[in-house]
C-alpha positions in Angstrom: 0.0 0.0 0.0 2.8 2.3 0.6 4.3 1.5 -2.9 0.8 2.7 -4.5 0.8 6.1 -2.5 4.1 6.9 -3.4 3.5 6.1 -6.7 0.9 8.6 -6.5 2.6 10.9 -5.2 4.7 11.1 -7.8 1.8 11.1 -10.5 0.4 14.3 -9.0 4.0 15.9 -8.8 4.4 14.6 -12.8 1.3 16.1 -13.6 2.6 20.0 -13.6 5.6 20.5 -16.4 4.2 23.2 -17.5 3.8 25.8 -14.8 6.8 28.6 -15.3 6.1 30.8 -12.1 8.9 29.3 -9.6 6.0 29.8 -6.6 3.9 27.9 -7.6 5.7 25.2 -7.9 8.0 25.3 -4.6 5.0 23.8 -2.6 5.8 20.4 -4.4 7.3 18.6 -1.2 6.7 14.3 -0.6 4.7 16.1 3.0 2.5 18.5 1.2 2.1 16.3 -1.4 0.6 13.3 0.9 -1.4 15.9 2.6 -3.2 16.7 -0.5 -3.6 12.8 -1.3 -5.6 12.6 2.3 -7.7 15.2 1.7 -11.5 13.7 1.4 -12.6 16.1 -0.9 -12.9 20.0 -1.2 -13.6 22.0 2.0 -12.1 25.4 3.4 -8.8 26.2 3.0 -5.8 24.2 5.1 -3.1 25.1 6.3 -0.2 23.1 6.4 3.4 24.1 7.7 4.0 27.5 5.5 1.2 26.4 3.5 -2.4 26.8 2.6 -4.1 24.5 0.3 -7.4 25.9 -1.3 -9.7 23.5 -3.1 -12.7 23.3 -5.5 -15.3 20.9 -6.6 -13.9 20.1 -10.3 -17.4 21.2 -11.7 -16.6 24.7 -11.1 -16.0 26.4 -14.5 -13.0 28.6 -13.7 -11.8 29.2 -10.0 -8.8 31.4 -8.8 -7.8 33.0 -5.8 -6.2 36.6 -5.6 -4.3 37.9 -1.8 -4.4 41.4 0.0 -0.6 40.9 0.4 -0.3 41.2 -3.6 -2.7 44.1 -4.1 -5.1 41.8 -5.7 -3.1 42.3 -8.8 -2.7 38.7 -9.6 -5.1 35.8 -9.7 -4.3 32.4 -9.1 -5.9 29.9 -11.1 -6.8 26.1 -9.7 -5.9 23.5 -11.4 -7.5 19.9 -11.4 -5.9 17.0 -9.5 -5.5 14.2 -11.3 -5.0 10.4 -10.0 -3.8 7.2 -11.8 -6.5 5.1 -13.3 -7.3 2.0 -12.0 -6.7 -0.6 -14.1 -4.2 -2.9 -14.8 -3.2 -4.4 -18.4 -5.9 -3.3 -20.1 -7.5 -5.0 -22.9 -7.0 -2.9 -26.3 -8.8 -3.8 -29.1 -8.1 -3.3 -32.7 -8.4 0.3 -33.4 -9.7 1.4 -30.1 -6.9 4.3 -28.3 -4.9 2.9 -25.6 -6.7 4.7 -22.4 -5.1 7.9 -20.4 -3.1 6.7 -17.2 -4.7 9.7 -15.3 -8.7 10.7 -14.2 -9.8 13.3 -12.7 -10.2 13.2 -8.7 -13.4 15.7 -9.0 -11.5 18.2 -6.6 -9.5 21.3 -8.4 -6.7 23.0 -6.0 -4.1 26.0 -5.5 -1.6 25.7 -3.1 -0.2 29.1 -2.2 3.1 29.8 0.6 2.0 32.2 3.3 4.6 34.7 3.7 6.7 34.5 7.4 5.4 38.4 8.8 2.1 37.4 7.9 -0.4 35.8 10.8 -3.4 36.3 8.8 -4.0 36.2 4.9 -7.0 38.2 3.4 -8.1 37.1 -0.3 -10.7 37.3 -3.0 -12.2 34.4 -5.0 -13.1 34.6 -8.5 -15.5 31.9 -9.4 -16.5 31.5 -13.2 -15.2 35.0 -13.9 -17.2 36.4 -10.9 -15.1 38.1 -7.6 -17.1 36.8 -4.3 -15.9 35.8 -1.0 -14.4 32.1 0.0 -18.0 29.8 0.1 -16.1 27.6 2.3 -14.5 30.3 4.9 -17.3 31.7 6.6 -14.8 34.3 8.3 -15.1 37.6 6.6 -14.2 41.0 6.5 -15.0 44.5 4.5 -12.7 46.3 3.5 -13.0 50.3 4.6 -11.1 51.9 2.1 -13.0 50.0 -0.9 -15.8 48.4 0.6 -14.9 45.1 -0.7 -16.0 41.8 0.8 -12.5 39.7 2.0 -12.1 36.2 3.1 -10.0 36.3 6.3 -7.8 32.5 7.3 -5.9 33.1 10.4 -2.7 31.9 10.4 -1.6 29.7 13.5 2.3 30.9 14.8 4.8 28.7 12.9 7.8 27.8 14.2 11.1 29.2 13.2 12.1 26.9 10.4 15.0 24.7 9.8 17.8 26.0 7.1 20.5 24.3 5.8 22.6 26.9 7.3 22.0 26.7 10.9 24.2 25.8 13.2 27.9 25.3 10.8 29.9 28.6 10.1 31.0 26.6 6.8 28.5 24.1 5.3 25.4 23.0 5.1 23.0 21.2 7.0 20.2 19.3 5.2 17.0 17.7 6.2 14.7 15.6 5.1 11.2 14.5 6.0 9.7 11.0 4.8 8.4 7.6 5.7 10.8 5.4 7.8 13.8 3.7 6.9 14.0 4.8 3.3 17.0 5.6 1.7 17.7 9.6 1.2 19.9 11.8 -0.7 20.9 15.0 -1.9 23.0 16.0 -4.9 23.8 19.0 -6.4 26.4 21.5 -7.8 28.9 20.5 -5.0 29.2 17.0 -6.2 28.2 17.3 -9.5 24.8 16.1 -9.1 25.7 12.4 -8.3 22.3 11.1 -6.6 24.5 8.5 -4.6 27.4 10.1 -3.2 25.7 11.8 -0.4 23.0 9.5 1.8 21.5 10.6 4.6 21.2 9.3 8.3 17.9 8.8 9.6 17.7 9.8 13.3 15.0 10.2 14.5 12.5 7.9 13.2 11.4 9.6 9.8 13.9 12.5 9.6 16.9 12.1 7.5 19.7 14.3 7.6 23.5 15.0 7.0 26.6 17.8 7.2 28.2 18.9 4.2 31.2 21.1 4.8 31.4 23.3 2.0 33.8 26.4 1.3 31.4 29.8 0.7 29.3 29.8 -2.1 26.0 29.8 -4.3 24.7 26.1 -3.9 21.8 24.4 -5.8 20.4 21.2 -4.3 18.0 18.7 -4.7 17.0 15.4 -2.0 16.4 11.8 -3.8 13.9 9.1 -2.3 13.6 6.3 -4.4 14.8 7.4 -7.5 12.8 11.6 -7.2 14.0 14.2 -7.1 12.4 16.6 -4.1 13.2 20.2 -3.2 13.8 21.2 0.0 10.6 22.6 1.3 12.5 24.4 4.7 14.2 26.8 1.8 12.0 29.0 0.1 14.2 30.3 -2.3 14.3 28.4 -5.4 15.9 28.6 -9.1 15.9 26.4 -12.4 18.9 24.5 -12.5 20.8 24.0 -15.9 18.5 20.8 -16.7 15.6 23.1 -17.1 14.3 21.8 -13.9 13.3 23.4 -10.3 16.1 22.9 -7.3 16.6 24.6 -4.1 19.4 27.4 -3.8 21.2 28.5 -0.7 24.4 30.7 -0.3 27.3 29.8 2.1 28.6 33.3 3.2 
């Protein structure tokens, strides 16, 4: 069972080449990932770590989310979540189209990182081309200035989180969450991207970690659990490495 959760996991991760803004991609962690796989279904926004997943019944038209803390100026469009199918060696007869490996979970989502200095995120929906409040947030607020209607989500205090930096003048420090005793490790433009030269040590049970001493420098960096690649969701700072895809960055000063 394990083996088909991961393996979903990494469907839904698969599922998004396309998207070219870096932040919406950076949420794309194996622990925010599961947490959308246990969702039940759409419901009010949840938060998880720096985090807040939105979600939409799939039979909504067009649905996007826009945030006080960006001037409304940008709108955030859902996307559906899609699942593998079901099946197993299918049957395929003579001229019919071999089937798609995905269907549609009925739940559309946007995941968006709450910035650190905020501990409460006022935003806007606009649902089939129509601005309105969050349906599923029944806390709401008007705005004075423009009379608007805002959704309000309080944000819970969040610890101060780990960084690859903390605790070596020279180095770095990485971490990784996952299931128990897995194998875990990290690669990256100080070893030439070799996914086996650096494992980590798990310790304790589901937290895998290791020291790198490393001269000062720009650093990009990504973890590998069974073969995927995983950024490091701790660092929020994020760049497109010369493959053309998305790896964590940190700077040694």
């Amino acid at each position: 069972m394990k083996t088909i959760r991961f393996f979903i996991i990494l469907v839904i991760i698969a599922s998004f080449p396309a998207v070219t803004a870096v932040s919406a991609e950076d949420w794309e962690s194996y622990e925010l990932v599961n947490k959308l796989l246990n969702m039940q279904g759409p419901g009010a926004p949840l938060i998880h770590g720096d985090f807040v997943i939105f979600s939409a019944d799939s039979n909504i038209r067009r649905m996007g989310v826009s945030f006080a803390h960006e001037d409304f100026d940008h709108i955030h469009w859902f996307r559906p979540l899609l699942v593998p199918q079901d099946y197993l060696n299918p049957i395929i007869l003579p001229g019919e189209k071999l089937p798609s490996p995905y269907k549609e979970s009925g739940m559309q989502f946007y995941v968006h990182r709450i910035p650190d200095h905020l501990r409460e995120l006022e935003y806007r929906m606009v649902i089939n081309g129509l601005w309105t409040f969050d349906p599923a947030n029944p806390l709401i607020r008007r705005d004075r200035s423009t009379g608007l209607t805002m959704s309000v989500l309080q944000v819970p205090y969040r610890p101060v989180k780990h960084s690859p930096l903390n605790g070596l003048p020279e180095g770095l420090n990485f971490s990784f969450h996952g299931p128990p005793g897995e194998t875990v490790t990290v690669a990256g433009t100080f070893n030439n991207w070799d996914p086996f030269m650096y494992e980590l040590r798990e310790n304790p049970r589901g937290v895998y970690s290791l020291i790198i001493p490393l001269p000062p420098g720009k650093y990009q960096y990504v973890f590998f659990h069974r073969g995927e690649r995983f950024i490091d969701p701790d660092n929020p700072n994020r760049i497109y490495a010369k493959d053309g895809r998305i790896a964590s960055e940190i700077e040694i000063p």
